[in-house]
C-alpha positions, 0 to 999 in steps of 0.5 A: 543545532542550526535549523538546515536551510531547505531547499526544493528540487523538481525532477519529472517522469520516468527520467526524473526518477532515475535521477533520483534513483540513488538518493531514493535507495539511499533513504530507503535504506535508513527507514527503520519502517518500510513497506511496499509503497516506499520501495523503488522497485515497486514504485517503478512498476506502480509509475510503468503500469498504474499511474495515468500519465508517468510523464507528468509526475513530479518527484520533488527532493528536499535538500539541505546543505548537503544531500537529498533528505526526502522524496515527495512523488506527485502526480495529477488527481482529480477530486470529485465532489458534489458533481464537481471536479477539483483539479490536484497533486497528489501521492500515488494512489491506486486501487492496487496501491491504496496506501501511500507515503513519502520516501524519508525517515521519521526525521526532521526532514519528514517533518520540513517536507510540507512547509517546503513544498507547499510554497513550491507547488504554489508557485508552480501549481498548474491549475492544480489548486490543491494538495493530496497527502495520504493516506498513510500512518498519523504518526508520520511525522510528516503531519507535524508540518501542517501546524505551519501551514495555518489552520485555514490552509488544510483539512486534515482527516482521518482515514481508513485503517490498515490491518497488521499482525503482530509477528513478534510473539510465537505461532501458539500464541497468536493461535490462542488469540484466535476466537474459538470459531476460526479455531475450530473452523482451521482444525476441521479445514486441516482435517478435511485436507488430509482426506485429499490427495495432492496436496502441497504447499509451494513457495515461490521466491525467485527465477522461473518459479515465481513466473509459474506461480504468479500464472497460477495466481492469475488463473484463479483470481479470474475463475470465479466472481472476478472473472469474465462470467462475472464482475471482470474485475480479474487482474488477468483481464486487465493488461495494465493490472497484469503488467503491474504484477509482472513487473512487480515480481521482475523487479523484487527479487533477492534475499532482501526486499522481495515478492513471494507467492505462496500456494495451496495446491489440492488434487494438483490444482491450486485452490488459493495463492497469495502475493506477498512482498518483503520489505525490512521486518515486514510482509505486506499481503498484497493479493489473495487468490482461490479456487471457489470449487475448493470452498468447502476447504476454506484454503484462503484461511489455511493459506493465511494460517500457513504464512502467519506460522511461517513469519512467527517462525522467521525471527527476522520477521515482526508483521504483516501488514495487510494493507486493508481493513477489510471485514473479513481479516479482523478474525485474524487478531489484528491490529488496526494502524491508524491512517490519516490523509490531509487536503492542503490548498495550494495556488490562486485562491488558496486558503478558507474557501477551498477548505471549507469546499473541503470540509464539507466533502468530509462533513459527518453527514458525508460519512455517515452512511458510509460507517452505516454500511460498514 
């Protein structure tokens, strides 16, 4: 079979995405592995309340002959190093949005994407002298094209891993997995809830109840550490933060792709809820919320319990990804998916130099402390 004959197409901001919303879609929909970064609905309420400059990102499609065979969403990033800052484009990246990716199956077309688009963006780089790629799965067949490249064109890195838990197999079992400490630490928290009243697990899927749901989550989240007597780190304190969840929740509704909340309430008051979204075969734990007076329960652990024995359940459901690999969810028998980014150069004075700038920003002497302290 002829090798196709790619070509780059550029379409900027919110426009430029609806131009492209039904190829978007389109591909979407033929991606046996999906999550939440390559849904439209939720990239449109990443681009609406998360994204510094929505006017500014470019969406570059590239074509073969025929059609729209994959979506590389660019927008303006910084790299800060040595106290130097680095102009550069880069895939969407957020704190509530750490993990990124094109939008294309794990075909040809993924793999032609940087050979294409890197000469693209060189010609029209706007001071922009560097590509960001990632973080995002190492084996997307995305980094094949870095090979064409050349080696003084790159650095390529590993990153940190997301944590998934496998589905697949029955709710006995993945609960045998379990070390004998959070065992018993689950069967003494169900032994302290029944001495409660009050008590009920809500799941919230669409309409008015996801609203209430996701007003109770933000209640929570701001009522301890995160809230305004401490960090004011509360999404609830944030405008921009809050009308990302808002949106998030709008525009993921259906039996399809969805945004759920799942509760515990305890004395009619919720003690822990949990924002996840459905995309194909997969749950994604986007945010997890509780109660601090209701500690002793330990309800974010119950809530956790109660959605891996529900997705166990769903034949239709394979993992949860927990889109971090934060310490405390390794107790949960995961799995770690690993992560890879890349920095490519890309405009005048593109190559070596900047590699090597690069390369000593990810040195072993950089990264040290940070694996000390982890």
């Amino acid at each position: 079979m002829a090798t196709p004959k790619w070509t780059v197409s550029e379409h900027r901001g919110r426009s430029g995405l609806q131009e492209l919303e039904t190829d978007w879609r389109r591909l979407y929909s033929t991606m046996p592995q999906r999550s939440l970064h390559h849904s439209f609905g939720a990239y449109s309420a990443y681009l609406n309340w998360l994204c510094g400059n929505p006017d500014e990102v470019r969406h570059l499609a590239l074509h073969d002959e025929r059609e729209v065979r994959a979506i590389c969403p660019l927008e303006p990033r910084f790299i800060r190093a040595f106290g130097k800052t680095i102009p550069a484009w880069g895939l969407p990246w957020h704190s509530h949005w750490q993990i990124t990716d094109v939008i294309a199956p794990e075909d040809d077309a993924r793999a032609a994407l940087l050979p294409a688009t890197v000469p693209y963006l060189r010609r029209r780089h706007e001071g922009r002298r560097t590509l960001l790629a990632g973080p995002l799965p190492q084996a997307s067949r995305l980094w094949e094209g870095l090979e064409g490249l050349g080696a003084t064109k790159y650095l390529a890195t590993s990153s940190r891993p997301s944590y998934v838990v496998d589905c697949s197999r029955t709710y006995n079992e993945l609960f045998s997995a379990l070390s004998k400490n959070l065992r018993q630490n689950l069967r003494k928290s169900r032994n302290r809830l029944s001495t409660f009243g009050g008590v009920r697990f809500v799941a919230a899927h669409n309409g008015e109840d996801l609203e209430r749901e996701l007003d109770s989550f933000l209640s929570v989240e701001a009522s301890g550490w995160k809230g305004e007597q401490g960090a004011q780190s509360a999404i609830l304190l944030n405008p921009r933060l809050a009308g990302f969840y808002r949106d998030l929740v709008t525009s993921l509704r259906g039996s399809g792709d969805r945004c759920e909340i799942h509760s515990l309430y305890v004395e009619n008051r919720c003690a822990s809820s949990i924002i996840r979204v459905r995309t194909g075969d997969e749950f994604a734990l986007l945010k997890i919320a509780y109660d601090e007076t209701f500690a002793q329960l330990g309800p974010g652990q119950l809530l956790i319990d109660r959605m891996l024995r529900d997705c166990c359940e769903d034949t239709e459901i394979s993992s949860i990804n927990f889109l971090s690999d934060a310490p405390w969810l390794r107790v949960w028998g995961v799995n770690e998916l690993p992560m890879q980014q890349a920095q490519v150069a890309v405009g005048r004075l593109a190559g070596r130099p900047t590699v090597s700038y690069l390369g000593l920003r990810h040195s072993v002497a950089r990264r040290l402390p940070q694996r000390l302290r982890k």
